[in-house]
Backbone as a printed PyTorch tensor [residue, N CA C, xyz], in Angstrom:
tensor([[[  7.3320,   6.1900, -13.7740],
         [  6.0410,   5.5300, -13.8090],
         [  4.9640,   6.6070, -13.7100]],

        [[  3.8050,   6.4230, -14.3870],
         [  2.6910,   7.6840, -14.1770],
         [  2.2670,   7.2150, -13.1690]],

        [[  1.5950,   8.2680, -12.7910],
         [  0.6330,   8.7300, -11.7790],
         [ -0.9080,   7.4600, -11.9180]],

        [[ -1.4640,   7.4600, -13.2070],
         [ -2.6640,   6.2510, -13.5520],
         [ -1.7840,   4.9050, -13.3490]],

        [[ -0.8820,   4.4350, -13.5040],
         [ -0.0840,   3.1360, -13.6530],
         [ -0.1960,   3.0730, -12.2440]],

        [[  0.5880,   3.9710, -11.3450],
         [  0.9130,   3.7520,  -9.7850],
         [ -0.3660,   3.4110,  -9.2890]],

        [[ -1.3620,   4.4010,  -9.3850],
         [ -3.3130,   4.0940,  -8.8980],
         [ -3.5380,   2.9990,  -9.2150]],

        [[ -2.8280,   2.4870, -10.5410],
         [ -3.5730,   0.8000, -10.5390],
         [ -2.9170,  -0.4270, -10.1800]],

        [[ -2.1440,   0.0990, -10.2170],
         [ -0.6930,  -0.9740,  -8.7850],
         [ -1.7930,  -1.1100,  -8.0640]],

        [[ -1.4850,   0.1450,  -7.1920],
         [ -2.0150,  -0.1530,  -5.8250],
         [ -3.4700,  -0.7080,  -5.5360]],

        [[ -4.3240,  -0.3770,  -6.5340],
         [ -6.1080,  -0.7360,  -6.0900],
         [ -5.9480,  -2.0520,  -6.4810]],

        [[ -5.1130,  -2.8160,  -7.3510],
         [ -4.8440,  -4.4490,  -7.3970],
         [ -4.3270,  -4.8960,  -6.3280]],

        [[ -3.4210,  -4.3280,  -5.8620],
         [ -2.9730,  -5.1930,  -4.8730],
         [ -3.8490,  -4.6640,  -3.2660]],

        [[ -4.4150,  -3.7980,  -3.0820],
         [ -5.4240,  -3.5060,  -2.3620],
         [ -6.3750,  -4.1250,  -2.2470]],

        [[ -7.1880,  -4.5030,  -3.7610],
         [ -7.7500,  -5.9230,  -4.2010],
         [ -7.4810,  -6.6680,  -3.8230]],

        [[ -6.4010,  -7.7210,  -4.0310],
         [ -5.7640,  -8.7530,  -3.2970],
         [ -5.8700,  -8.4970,  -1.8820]],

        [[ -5.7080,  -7.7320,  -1.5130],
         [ -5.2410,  -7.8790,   0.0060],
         [ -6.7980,  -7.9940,   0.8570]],

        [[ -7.2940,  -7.0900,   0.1580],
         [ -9.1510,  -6.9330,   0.6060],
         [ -9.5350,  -8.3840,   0.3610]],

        [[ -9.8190,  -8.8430,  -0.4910],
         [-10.1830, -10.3400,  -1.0860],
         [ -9.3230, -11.0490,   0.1570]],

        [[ -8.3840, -11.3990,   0.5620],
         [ -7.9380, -12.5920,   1.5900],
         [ -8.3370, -12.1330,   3.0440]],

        [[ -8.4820, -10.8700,   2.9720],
         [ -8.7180, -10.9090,   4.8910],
         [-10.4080, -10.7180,   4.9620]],

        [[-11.0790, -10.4360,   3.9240],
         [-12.5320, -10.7280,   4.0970],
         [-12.9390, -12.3460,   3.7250]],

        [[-12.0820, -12.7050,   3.0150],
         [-13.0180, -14.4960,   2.7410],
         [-12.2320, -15.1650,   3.6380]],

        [[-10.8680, -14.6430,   3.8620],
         [ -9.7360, -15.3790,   4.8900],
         [ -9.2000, -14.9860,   6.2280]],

        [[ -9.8790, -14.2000,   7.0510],
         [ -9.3590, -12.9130,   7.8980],
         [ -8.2780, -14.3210,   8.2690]],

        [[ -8.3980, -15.1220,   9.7480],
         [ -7.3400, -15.7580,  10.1900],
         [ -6.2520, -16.0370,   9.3900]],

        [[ -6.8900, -16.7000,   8.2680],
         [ -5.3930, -17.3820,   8.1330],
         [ -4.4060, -16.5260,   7.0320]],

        [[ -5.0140, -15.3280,   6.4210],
         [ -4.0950, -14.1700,   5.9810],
         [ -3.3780, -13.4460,   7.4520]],

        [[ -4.3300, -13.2230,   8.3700],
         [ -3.6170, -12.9500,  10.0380],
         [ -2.3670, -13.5810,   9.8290]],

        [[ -2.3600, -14.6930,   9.6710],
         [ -1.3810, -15.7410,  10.1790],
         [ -0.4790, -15.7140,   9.6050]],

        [[ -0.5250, -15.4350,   8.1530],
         [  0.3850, -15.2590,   7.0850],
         [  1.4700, -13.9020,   6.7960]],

        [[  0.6230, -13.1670,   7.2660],
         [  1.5100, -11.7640,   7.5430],
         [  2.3180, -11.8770,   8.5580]],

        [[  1.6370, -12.2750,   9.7020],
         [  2.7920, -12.6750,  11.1220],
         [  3.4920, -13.2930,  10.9970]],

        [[  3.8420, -14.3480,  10.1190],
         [  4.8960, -14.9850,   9.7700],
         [  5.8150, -14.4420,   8.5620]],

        [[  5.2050, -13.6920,   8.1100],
         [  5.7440, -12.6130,   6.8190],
         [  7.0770, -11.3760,   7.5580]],

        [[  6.1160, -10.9860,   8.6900],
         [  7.2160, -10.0280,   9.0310],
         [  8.2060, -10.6990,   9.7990]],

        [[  8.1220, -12.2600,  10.4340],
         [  9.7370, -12.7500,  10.6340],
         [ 10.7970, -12.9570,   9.6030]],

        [[ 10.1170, -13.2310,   8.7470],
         [ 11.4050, -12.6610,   7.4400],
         [ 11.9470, -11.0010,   7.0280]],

        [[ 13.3300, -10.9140,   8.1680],
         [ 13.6490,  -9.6890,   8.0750],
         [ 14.1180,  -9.2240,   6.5540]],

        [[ 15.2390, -10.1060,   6.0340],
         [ 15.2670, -10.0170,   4.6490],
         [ 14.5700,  -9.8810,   3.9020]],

        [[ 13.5090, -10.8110,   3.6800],
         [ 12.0860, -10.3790,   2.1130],
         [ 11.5170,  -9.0280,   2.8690]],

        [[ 11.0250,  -8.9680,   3.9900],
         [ 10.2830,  -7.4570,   4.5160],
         [ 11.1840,  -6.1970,   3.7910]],

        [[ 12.1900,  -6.6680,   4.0840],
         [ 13.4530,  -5.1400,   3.3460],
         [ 13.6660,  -5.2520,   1.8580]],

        [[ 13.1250,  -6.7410,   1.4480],
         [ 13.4650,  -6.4730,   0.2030],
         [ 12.3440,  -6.0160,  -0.8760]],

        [[ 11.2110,  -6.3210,   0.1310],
         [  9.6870,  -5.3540,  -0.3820],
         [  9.7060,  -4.2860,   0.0540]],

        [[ 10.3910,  -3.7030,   0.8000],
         [ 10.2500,  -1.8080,   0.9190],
         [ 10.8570,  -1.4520,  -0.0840]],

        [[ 12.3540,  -2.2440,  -0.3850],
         [ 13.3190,  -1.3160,  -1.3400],
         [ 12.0700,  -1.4450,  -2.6390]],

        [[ 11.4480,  -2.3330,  -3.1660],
         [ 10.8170,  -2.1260,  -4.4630],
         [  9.8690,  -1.5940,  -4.4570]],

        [[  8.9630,  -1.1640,  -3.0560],
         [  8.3020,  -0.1200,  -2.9580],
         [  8.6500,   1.0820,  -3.0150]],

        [[ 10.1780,   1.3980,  -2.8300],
         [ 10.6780,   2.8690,  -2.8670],
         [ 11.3980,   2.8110,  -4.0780]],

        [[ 11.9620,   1.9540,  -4.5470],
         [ 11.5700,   2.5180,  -6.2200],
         [ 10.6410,   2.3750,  -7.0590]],

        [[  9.7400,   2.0540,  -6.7430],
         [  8.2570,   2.3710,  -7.4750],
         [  7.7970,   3.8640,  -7.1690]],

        [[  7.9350,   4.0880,  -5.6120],
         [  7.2540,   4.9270,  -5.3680],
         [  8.6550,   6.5200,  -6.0410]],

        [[  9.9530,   6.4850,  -5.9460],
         [ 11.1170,   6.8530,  -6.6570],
         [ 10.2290,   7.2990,  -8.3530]],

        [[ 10.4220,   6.3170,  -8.7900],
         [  9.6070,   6.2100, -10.5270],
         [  8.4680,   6.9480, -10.4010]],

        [[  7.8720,   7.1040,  -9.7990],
         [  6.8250,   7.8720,  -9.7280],
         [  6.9820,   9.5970,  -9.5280]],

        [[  7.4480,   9.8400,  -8.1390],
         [  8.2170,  10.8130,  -8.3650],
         [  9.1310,  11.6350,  -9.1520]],

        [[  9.5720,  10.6440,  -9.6450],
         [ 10.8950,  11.1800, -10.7880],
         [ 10.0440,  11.8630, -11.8130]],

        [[  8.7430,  12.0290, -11.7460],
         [  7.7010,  12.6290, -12.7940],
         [  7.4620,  13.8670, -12.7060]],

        [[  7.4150,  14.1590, -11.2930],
         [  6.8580,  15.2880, -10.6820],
         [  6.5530,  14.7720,  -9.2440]],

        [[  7.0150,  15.9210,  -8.5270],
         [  6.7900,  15.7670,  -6.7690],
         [  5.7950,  16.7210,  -6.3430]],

        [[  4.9480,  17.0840,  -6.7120],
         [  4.4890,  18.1420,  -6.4610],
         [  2.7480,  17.9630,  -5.6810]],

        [[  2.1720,  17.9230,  -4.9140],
         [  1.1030,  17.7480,  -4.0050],
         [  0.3860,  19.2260,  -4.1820]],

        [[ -0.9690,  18.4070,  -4.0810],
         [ -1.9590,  19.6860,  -4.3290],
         [ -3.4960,  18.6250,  -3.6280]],

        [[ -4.2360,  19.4760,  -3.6330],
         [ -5.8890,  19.2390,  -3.6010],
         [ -6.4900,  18.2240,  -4.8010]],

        [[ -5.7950,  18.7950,  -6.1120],
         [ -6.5870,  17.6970,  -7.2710],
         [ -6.2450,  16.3620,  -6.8770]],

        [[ -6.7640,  15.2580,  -7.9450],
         [ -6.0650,  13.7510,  -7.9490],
         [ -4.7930,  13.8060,  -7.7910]],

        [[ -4.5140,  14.2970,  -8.9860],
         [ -2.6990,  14.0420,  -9.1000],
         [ -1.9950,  14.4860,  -7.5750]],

        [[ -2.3250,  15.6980,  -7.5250],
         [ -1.9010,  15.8920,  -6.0690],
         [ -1.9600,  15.0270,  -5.2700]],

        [[ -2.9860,  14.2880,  -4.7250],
         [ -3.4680,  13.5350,  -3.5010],
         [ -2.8140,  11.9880,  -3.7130]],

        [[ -3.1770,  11.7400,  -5.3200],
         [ -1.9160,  10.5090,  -5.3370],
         [ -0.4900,  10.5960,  -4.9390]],

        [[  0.2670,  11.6440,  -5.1960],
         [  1.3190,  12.1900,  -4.9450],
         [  1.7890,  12.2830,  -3.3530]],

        [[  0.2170,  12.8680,  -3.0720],
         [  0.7910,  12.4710,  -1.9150],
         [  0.9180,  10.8200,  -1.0380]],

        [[  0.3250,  10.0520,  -1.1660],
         [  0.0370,   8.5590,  -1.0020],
         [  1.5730,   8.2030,  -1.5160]],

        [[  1.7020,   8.8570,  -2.5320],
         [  2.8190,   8.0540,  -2.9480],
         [  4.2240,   9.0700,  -2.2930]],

        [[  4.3120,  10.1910,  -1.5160],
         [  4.9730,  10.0800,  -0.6530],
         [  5.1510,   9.5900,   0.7630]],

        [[  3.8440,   9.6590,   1.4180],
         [  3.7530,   8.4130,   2.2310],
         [  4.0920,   6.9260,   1.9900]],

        [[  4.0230,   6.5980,   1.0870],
         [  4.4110,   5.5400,   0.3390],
         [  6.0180,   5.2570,   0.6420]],

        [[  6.8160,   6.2870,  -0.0330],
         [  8.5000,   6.4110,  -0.0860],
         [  8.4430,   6.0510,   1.6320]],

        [[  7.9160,   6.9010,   2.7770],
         [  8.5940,   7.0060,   3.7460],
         [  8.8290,   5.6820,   5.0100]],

        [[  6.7940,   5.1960,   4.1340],
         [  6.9450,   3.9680,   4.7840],
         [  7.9180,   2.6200,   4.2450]],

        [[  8.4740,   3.3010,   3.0180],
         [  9.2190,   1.8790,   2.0740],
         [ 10.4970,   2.2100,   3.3140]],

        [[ 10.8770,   3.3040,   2.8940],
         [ 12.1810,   3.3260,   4.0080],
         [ 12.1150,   2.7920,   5.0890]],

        [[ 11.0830,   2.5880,   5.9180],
         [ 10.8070,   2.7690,   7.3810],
         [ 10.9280,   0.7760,   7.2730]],

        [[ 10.6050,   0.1730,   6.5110],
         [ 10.6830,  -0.6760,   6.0030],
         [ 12.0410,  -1.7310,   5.4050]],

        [[ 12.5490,  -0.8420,   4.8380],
         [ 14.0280,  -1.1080,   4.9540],
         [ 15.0550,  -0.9110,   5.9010]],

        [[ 15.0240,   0.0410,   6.7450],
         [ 15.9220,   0.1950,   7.7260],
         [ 15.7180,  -0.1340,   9.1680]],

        [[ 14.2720,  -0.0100,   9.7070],
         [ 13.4780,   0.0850,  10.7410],
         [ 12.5610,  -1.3580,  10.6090]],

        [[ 12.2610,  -1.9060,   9.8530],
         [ 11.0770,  -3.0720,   9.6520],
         [ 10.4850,  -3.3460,  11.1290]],

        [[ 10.9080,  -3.1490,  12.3630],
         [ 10.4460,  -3.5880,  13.0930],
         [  9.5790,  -2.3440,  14.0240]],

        [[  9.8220,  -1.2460,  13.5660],
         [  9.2410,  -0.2290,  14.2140],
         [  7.7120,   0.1810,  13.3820]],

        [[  7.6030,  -0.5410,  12.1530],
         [  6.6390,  -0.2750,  11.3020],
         [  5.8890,  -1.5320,  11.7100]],

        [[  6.4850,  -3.0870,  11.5750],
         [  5.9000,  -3.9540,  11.7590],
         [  4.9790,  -4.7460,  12.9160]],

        [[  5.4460,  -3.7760,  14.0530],
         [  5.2100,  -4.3320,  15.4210],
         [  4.0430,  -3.7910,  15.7600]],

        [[  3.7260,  -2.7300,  14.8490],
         [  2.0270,  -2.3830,  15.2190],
         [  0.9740,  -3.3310,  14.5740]],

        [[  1.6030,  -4.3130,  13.5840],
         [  0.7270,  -5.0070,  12.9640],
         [  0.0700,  -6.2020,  13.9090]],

        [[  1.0100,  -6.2990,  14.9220],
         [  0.6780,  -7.5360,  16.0130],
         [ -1.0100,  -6.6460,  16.7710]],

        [[ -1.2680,  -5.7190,  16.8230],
         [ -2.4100,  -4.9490,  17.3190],
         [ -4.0030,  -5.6550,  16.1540]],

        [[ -3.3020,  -5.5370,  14.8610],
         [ -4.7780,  -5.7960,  14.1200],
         [ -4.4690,  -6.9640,  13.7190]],

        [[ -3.6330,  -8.1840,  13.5230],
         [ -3.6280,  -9.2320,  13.2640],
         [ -4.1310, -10.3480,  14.4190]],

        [[ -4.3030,  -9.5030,  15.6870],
         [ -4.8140, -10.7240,  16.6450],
         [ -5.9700, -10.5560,  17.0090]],

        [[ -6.4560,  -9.5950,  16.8200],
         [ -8.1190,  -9.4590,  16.9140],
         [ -9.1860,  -9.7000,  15.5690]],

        [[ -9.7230, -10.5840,  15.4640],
         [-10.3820, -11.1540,  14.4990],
         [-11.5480,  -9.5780,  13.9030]],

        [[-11.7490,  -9.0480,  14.7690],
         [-12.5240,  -8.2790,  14.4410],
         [-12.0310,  -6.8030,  13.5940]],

        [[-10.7150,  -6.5380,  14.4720],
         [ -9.8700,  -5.6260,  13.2570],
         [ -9.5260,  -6.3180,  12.0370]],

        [[ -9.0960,  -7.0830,  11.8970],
         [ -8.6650,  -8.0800,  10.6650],
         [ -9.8120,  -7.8410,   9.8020]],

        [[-11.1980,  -7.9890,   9.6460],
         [-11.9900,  -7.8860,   8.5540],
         [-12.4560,  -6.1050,   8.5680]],

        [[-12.3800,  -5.4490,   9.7010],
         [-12.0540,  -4.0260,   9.3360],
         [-10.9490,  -3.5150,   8.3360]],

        [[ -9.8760,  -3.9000,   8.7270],
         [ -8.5100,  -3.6380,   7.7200],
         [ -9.0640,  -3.9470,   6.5320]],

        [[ -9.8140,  -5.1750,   5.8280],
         [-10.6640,  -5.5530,   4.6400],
         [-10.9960,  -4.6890,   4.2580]],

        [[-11.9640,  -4.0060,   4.7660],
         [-12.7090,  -3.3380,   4.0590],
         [-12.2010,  -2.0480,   3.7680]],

        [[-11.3540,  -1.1830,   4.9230],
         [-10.6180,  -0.4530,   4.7200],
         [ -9.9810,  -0.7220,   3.1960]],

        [[ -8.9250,  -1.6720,   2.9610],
         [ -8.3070,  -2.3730,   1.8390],
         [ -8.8510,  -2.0410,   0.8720]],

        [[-10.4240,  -2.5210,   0.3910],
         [-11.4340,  -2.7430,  -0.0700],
         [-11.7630,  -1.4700,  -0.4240]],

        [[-11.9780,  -0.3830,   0.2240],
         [-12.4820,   1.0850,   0.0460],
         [-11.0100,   1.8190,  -0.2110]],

        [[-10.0210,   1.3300,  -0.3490],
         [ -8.3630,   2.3120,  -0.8030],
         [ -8.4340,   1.4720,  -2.0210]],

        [[ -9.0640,   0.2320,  -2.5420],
         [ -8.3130,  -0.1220,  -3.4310],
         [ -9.4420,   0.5500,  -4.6060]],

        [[-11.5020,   0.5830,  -3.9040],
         [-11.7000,   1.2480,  -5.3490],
         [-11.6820,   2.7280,  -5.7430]],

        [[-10.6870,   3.3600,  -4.0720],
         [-10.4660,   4.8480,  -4.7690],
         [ -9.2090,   4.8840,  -5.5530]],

        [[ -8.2610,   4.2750,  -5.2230],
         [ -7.1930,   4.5780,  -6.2820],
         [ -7.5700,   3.4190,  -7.6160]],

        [[ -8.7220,   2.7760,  -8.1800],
         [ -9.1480,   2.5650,  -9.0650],
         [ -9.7340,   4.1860,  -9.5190]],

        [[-10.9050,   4.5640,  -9.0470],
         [-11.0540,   5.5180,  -9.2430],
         [ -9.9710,   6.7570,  -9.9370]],

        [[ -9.1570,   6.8480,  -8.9910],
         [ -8.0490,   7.5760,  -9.7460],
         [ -7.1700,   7.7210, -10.2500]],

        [[ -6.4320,   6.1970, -10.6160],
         [ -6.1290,   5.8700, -11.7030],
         [ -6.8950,   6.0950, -13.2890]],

        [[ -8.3920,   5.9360, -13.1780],
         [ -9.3690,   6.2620, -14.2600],
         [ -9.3740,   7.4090, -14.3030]],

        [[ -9.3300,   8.4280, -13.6660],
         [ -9.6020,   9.8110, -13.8210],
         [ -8.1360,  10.2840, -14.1030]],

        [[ -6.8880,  10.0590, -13.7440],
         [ -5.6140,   9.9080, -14.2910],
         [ -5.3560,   9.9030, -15.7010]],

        [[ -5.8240,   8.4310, -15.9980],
         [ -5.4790,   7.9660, -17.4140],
         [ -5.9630,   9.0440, -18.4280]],

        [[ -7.3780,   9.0470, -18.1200],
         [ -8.1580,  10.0340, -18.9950],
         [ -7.3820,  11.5660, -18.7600]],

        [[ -6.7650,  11.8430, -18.2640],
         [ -6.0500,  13.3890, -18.1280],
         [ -4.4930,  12.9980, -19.0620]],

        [[ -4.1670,  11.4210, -19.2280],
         [ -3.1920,  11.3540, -19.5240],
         [ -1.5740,  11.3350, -18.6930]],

        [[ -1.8550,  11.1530, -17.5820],
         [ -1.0810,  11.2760, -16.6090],
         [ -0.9810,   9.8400, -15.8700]]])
């Protein structure tokens, strides 16, 4: 998978995710907390995060200062949290009980969301145009 394809994965679904906890903070709260009692689907969204994030790699692994670099790297953070995800789900997931019960982190995480999803728009566009 390129490097522009992976950037625009993610700023969509960053999108998505920004869009429900700013018009919806509670009841996306609510929805994730009940998301991570499904130990099965939780493991079965890391594994397709780590071969996405796999496909990506398989391109080039290589981290630097430019875009490509800095996506690269996201998208090895990416691999480690997919794992951490598949094997561990509960050592990754149990910090989520911290920002899902305070109403006020919940529309922080938004915007956070919101500001990751239009930089890897961003660099997905600056990607494409390099051809990568």
């Amino acid at each position: 998978m390129s490097l522009s394809a992976f950037s625009y994965l993610v700023s969509a679904m960053e999108f998505l995710a920004a869009a429900s906890f700013l018009v919806a903070p509670a009841a996306t709260a609510q929805w994730f907390v009940k998301l991570k009692e499904e130990d099965s689907l939780v493991r079965v969204v890391g594994a397709m995060f780590f071969v996405i994030s796999f496909l990506v790699l398989s391109r080039g692994m290589a981290v630097g200062l430019d875009v490509a670099g800095l996506v690269r790297i996201a998208v090895w953070i990416g691999t480690v949290k997919s794992l951490l995800l598949c094997w561990w789900p509960e050592r990754l997931l149990g910090r989520m009980d911290r920002v899902f019960t305070r109403p006020a982190f919940t529309r922080a995480f938004g915007l956070l969301a919101l500001a990751a999803a239009v930089v890897f728009l961003l660099a997905g566009d600056h990607l494409q145009g390099l051809g990568m």
